[in-house]
C-alpha positions, 0 to 999 in steps of 0.5 A: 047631535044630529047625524047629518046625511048627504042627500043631493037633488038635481033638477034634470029639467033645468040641468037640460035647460042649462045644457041646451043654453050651452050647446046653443053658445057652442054652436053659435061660434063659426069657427069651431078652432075658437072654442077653446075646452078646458080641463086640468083634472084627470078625470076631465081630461080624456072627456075634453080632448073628445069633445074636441075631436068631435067638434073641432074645439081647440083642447087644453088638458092638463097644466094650465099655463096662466096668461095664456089668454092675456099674455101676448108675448107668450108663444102659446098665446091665444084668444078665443071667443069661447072658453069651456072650463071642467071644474074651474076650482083645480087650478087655484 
């Protein structure tokens, strides 16, 4: 049996492409209070509530409360025209 090593490429060109494509979607909200960044993790949190602080991005760190975009009676209701989520797969 063969041993199998980890070895991970990244393109740095196409991750700055993507990055750029990004920025271009975050910049085209006028209202930076309707981006909304998210991030359950720990190690995404502290990055989302600084962005928002620099950009002006409503944060959402730690416990994601599920309906909270879709659930209009909730009182945490909200509806932006942009979610950023860090690392989707920590709340499934």
């Amino acid at each position: 049996m063969e041993q199998h090593i980890c070895v991970y490429n990244i393109n740095l060109k196409r991750t700055c492409e993507k990055l750029l494509l990004a920025a271009r979607a975050i910049v085209a909200i006028e209202n930076p209070a309707d981006v909304s960044v998210i991030s359950s993790r720990n190690t995404g949190q502290r990055a989302v509530l600084k962005f928002a602080a620099v950009t002006g991005a409503t944060p959402i760190a730690g416990c994601f409360s599920p309906g909270i975009f879709t659930n209009q009676i909730q009182e945490a209701f909200r509806e932006p025209r942009l979610p950023v989520v860090t690392d989707p797969r920590a709340d499934h």
